[in-house]
N, CA, C and O atoms as a GROMACS GRO file, in nm:
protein
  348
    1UNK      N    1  -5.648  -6.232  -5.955
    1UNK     CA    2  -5.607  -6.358  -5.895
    1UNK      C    3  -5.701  -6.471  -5.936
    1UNK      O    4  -5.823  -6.456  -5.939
    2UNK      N    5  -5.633  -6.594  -5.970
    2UNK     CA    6  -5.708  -6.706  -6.024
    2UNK      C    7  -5.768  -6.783  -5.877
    2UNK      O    8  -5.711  -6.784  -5.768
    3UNK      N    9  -5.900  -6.847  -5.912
    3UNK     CA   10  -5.962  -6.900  -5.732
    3UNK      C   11  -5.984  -7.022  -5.856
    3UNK      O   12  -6.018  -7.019  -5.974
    4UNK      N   13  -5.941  -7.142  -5.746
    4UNK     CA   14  -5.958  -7.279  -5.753
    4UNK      C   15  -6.122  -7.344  -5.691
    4UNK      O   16  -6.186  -7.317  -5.589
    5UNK      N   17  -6.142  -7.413  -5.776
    5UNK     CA   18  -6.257  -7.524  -5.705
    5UNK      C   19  -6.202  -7.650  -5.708
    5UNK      O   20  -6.127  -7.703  -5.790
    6UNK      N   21  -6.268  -7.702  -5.572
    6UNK     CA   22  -6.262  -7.846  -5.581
    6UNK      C   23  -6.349  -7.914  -5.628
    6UNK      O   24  -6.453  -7.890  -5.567
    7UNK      N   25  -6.364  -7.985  -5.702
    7UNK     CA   26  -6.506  -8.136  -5.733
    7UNK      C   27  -6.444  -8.237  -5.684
    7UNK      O   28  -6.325  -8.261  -5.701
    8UNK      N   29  -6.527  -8.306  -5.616
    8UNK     CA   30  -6.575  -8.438  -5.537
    8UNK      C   31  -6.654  -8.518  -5.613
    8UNK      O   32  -6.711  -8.467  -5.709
    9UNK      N   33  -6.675  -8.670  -5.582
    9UNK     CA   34  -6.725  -8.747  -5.691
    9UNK      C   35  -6.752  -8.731  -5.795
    9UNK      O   36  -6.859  -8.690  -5.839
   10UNK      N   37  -6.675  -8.756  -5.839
   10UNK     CA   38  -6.629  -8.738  -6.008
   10UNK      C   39  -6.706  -8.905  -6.058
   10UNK      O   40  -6.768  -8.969  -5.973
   11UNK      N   41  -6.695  -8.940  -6.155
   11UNK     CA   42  -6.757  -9.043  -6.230
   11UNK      C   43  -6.636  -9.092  -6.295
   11UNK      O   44  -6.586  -9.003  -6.364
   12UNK      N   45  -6.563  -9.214  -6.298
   12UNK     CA   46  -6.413  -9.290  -6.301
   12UNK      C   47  -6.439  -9.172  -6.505
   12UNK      O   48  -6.364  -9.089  -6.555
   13UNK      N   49  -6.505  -9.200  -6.529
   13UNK     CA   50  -6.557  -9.164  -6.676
   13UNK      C   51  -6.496  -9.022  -6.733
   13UNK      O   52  -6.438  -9.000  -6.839
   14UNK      N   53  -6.531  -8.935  -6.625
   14UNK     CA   54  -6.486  -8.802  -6.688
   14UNK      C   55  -6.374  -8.753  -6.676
   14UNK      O   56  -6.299  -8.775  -6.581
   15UNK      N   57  -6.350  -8.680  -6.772
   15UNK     CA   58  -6.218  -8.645  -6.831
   15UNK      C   59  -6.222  -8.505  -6.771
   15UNK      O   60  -6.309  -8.462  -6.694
   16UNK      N   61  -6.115  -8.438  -6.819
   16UNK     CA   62  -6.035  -8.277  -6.818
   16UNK      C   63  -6.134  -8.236  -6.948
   16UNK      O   64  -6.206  -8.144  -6.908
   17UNK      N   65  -6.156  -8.258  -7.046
   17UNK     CA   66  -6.246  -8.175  -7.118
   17UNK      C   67  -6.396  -8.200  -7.056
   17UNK      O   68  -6.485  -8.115  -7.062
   18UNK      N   69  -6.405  -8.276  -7.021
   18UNK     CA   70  -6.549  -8.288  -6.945
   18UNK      C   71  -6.570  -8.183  -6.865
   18UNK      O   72  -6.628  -8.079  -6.897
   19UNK      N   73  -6.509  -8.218  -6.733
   19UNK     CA   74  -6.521  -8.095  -6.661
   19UNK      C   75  -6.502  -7.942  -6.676
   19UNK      O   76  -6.557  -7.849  -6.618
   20UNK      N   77  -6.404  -7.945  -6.772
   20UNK     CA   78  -6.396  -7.778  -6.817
   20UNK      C   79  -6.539  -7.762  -6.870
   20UNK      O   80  -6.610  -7.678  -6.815
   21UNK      N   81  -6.598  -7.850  -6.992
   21UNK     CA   82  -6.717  -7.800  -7.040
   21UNK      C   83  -6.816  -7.784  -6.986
   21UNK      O   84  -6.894  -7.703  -7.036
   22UNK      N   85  -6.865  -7.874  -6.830
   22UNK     CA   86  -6.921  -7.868  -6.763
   22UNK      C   87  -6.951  -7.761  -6.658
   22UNK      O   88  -7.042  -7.754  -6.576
   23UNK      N   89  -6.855  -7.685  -6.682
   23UNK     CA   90  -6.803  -7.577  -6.576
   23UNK      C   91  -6.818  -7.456  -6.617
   23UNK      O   92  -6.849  -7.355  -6.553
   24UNK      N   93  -6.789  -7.475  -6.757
   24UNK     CA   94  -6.777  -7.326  -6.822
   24UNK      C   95  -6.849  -7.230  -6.819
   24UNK      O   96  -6.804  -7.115  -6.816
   25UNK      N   97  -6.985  -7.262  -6.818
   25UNK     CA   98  -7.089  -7.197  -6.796
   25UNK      C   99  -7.086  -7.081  -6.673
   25UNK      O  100  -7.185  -7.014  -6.643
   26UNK      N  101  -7.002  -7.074  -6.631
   26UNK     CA  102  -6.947  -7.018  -6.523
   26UNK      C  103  -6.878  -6.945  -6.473
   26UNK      O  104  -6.867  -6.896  -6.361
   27UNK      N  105  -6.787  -6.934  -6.641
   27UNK     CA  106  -6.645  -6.816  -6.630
   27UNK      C  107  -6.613  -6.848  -6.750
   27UNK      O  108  -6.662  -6.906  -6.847
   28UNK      N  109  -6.473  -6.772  -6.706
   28UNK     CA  110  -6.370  -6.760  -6.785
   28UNK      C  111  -6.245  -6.949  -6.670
   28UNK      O  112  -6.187  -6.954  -6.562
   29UNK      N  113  -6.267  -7.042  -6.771
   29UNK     CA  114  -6.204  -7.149  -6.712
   29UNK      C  115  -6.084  -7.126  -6.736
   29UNK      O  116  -6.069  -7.096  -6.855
   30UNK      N  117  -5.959  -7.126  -6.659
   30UNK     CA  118  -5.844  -7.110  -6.673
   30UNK      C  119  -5.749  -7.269  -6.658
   30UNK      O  120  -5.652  -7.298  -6.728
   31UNK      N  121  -5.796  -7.333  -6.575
   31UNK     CA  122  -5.784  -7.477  -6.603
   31UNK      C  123  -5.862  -7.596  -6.546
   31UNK      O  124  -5.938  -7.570  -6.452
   32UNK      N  125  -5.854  -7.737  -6.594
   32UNK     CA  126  -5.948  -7.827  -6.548
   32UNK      C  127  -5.883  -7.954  -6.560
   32UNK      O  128  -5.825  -8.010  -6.653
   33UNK      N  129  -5.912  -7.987  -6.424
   33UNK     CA  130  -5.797  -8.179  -6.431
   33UNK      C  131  -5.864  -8.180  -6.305
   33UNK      O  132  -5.901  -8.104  -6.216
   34UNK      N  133  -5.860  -8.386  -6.359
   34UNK     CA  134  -5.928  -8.451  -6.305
   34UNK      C  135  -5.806  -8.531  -6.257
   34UNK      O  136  -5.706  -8.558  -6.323
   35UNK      N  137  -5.834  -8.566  -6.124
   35UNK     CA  138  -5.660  -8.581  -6.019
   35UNK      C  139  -5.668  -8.754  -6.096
   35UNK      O  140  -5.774  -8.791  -6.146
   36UNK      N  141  -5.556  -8.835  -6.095
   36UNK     CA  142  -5.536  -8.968  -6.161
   36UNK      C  143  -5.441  -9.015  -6.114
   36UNK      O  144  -5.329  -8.963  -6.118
   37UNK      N  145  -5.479  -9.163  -6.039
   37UNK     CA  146  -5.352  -9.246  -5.943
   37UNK      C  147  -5.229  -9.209  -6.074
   37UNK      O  148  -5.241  -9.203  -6.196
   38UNK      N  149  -5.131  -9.192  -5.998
   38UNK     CA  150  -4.981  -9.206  -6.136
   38UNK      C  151  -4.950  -9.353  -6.173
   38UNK      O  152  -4.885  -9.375  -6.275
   39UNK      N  153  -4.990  -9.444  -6.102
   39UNK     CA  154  -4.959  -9.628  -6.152
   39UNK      C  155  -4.992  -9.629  -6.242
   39UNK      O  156  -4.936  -9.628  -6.352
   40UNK      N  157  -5.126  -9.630  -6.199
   40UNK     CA  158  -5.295  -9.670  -6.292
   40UNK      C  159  -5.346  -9.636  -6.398
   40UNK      O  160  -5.398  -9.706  -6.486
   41UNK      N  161  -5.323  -9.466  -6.389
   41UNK     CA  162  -5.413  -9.335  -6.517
   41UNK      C  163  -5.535  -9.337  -6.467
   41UNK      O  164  -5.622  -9.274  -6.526
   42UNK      N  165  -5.567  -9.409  -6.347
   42UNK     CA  166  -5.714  -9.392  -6.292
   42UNK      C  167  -5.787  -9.288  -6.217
   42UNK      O  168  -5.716  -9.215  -6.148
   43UNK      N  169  -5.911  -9.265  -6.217
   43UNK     CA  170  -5.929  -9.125  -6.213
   43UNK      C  171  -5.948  -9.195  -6.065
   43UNK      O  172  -5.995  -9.306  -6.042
   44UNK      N  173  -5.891  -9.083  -5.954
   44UNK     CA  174  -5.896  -9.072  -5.800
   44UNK      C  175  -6.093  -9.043  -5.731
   44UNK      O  176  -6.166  -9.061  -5.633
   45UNK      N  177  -6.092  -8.990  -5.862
   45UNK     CA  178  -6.250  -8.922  -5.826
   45UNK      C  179  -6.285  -8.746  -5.763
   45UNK      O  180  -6.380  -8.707  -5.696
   46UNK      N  181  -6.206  -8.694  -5.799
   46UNK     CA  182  -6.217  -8.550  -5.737
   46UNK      C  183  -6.120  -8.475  -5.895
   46UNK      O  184  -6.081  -8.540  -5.992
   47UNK      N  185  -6.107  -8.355  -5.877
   47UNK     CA  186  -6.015  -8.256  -5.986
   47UNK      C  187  -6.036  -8.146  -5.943
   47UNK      O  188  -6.073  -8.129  -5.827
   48UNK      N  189  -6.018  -8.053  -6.023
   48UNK     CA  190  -6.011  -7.912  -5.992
   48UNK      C  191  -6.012  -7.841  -6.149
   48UNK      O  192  -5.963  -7.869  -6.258
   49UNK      N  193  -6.115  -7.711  -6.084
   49UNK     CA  194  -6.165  -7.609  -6.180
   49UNK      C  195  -6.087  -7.430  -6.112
   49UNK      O  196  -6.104  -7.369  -6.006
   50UNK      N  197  -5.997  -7.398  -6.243
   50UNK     CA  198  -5.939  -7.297  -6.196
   50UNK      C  199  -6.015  -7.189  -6.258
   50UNK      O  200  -6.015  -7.215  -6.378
   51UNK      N  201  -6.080  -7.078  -6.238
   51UNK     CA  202  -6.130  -6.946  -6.268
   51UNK      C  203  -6.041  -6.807  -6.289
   51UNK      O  204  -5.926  -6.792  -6.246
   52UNK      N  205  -6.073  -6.768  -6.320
   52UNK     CA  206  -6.024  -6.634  -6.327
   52UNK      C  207  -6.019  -6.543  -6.249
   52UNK      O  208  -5.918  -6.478  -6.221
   53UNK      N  209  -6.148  -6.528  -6.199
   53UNK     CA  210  -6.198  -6.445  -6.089
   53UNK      C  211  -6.300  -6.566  -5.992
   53UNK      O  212  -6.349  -6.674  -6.022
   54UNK      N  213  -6.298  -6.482  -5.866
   54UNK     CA  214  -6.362  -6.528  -5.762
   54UNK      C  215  -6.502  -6.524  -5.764
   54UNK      O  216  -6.564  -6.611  -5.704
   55UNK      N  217  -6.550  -6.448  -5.815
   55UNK     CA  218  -6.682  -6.458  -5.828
   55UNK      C  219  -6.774  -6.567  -5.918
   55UNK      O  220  -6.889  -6.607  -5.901
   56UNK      N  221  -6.628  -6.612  -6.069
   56UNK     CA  222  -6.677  -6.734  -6.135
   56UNK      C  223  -6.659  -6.838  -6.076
   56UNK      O  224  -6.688  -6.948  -6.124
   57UNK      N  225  -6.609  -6.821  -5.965
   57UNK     CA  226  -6.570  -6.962  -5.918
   57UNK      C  227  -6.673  -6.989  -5.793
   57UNK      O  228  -6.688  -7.106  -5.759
   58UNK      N  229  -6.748  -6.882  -5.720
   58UNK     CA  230  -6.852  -6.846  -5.646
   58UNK      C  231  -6.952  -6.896  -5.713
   58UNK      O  232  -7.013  -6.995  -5.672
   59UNK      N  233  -6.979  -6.836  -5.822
   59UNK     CA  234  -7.117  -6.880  -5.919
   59UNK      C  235  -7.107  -7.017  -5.938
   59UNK      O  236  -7.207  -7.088  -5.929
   60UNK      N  237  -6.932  -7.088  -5.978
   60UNK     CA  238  -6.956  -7.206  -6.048
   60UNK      C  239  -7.045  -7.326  -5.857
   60UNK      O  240  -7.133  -7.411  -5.848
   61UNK      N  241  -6.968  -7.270  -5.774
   61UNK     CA  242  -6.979  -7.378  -5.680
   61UNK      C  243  -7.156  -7.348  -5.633
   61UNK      O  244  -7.219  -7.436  -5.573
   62UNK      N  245  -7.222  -7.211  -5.672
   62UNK     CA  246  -7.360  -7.238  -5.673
   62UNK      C  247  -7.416  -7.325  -5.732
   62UNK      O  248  -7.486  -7.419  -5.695
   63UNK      N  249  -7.377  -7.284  -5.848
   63UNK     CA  250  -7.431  -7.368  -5.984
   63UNK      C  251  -7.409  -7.525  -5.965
   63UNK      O  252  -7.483  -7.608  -6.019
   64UNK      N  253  -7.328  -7.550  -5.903
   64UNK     CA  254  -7.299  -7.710  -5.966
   64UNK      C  255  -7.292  -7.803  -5.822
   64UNK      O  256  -7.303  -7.925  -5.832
   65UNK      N  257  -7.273  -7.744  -5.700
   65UNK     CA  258  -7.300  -7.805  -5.572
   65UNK      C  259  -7.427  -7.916  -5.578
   65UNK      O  260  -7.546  -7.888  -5.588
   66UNK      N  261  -7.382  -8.019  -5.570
   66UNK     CA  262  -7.532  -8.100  -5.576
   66UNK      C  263  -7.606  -8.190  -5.701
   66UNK      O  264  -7.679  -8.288  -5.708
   67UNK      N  265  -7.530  -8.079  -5.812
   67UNK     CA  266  -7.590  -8.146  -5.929
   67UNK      C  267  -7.538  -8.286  -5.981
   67UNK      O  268  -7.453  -8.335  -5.907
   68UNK      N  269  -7.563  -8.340  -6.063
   68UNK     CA  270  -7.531  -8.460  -6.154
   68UNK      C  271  -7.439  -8.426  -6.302
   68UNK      O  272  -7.455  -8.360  -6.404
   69UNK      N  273  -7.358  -8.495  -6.254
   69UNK     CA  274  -7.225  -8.492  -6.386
   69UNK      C  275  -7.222  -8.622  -6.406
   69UNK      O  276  -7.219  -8.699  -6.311
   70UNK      N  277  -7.224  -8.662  -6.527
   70UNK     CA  278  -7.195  -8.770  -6.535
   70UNK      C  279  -7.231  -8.897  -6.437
   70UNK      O  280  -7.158  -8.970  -6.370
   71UNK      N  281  -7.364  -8.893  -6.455
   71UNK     CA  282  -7.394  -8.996  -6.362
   71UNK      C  283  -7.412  -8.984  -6.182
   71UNK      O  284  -7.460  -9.064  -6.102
   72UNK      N  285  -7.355  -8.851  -6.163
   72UNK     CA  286  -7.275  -8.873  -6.038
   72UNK      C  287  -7.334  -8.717  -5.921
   72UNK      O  288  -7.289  -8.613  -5.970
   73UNK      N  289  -7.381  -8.701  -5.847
   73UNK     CA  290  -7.386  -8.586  -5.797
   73UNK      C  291  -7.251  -8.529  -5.730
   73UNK      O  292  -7.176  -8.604  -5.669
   74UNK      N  293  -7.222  -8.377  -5.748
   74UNK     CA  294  -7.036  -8.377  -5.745
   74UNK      C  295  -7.100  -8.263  -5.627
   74UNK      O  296  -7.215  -8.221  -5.611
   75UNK      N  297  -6.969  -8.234  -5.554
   75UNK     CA  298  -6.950  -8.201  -5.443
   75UNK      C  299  -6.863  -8.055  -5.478
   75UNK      O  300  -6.740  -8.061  -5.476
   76UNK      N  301  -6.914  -7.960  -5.502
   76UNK     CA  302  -6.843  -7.827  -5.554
   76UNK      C  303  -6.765  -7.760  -5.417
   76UNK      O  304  -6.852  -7.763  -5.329
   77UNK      N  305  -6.655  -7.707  -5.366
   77UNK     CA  306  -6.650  -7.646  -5.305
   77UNK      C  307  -6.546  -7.532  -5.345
   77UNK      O  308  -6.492  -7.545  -5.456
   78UNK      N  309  -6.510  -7.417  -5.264
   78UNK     CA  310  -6.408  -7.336  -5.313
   78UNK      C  311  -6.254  -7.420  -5.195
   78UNK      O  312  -6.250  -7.455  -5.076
   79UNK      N  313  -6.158  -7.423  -5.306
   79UNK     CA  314  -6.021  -7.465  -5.237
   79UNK      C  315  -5.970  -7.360  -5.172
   79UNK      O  316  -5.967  -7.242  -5.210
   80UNK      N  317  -5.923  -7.417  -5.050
   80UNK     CA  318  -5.871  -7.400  -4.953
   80UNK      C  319  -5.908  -7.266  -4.945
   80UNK      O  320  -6.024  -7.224  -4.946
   81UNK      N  321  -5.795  -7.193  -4.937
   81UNK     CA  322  -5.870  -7.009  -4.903
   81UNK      C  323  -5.913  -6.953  -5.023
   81UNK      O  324  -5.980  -6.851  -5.036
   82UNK      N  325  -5.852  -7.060  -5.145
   82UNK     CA  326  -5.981  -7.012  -5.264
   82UNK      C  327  -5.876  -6.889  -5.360
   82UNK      O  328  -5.922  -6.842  -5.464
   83UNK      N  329  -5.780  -6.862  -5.325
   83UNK     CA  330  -5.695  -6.803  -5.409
   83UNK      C  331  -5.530  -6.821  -5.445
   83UNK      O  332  -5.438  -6.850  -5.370
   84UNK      N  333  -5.530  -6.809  -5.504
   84UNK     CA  334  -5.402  -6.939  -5.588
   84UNK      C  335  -5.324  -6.816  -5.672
   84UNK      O  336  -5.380  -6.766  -5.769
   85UNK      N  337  -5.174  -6.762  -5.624
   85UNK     CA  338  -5.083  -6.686  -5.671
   85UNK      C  339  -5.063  -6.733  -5.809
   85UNK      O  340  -5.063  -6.850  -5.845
   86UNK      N  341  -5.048  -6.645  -5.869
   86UNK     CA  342  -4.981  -6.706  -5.993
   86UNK      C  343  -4.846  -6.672  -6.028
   86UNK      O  344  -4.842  -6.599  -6.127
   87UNK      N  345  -4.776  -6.690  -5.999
   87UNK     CA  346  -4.597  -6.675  -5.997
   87UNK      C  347  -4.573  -6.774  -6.038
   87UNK      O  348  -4.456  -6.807  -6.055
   0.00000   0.00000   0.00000
């Protein structure tokens, strides 16, 4: 089962390859987007890092809780109950 993270303050700056690369270190990344008003193309400031397993997605929100991305200290957490069907 694939487990989702959330990031929080994001930097208007970073992209979907940003954050995957930023993340990777961490797993096996299965996907990475950075959420974007639909008017605008503007980044909302938060996205999401999908894993493979729960434990990369455990490690990633150790790893990166707190740190600086882009300017920005991001807010790692695991989404919601943290596991995401894939159907």
């Amino acid at each position: 089962m694939a487990t989702r993270v959330y990031v929080g303050n994001l930097s208007p700056t970073t992209t979907d390859d940003m954050l995957r690369e930023a993340f990777s270190g961490y797993g096996n990344v299965v996907d990475a987007i950075v959420m974007r008003d639909r008017y605008t193309d503007r980044s909302r400031g938060f996205g999401f890092v999908t894993y493979s397993s729960h434990s990369e997605a455990e490690a990633a929100v150790s790893g990166m809780d707190g740190k600086e991305l882009n300017g920005r200290r991001v807010s790692v957490k695991l989404f919601g109950i943290g596991d995401i069907d894939d159907e």
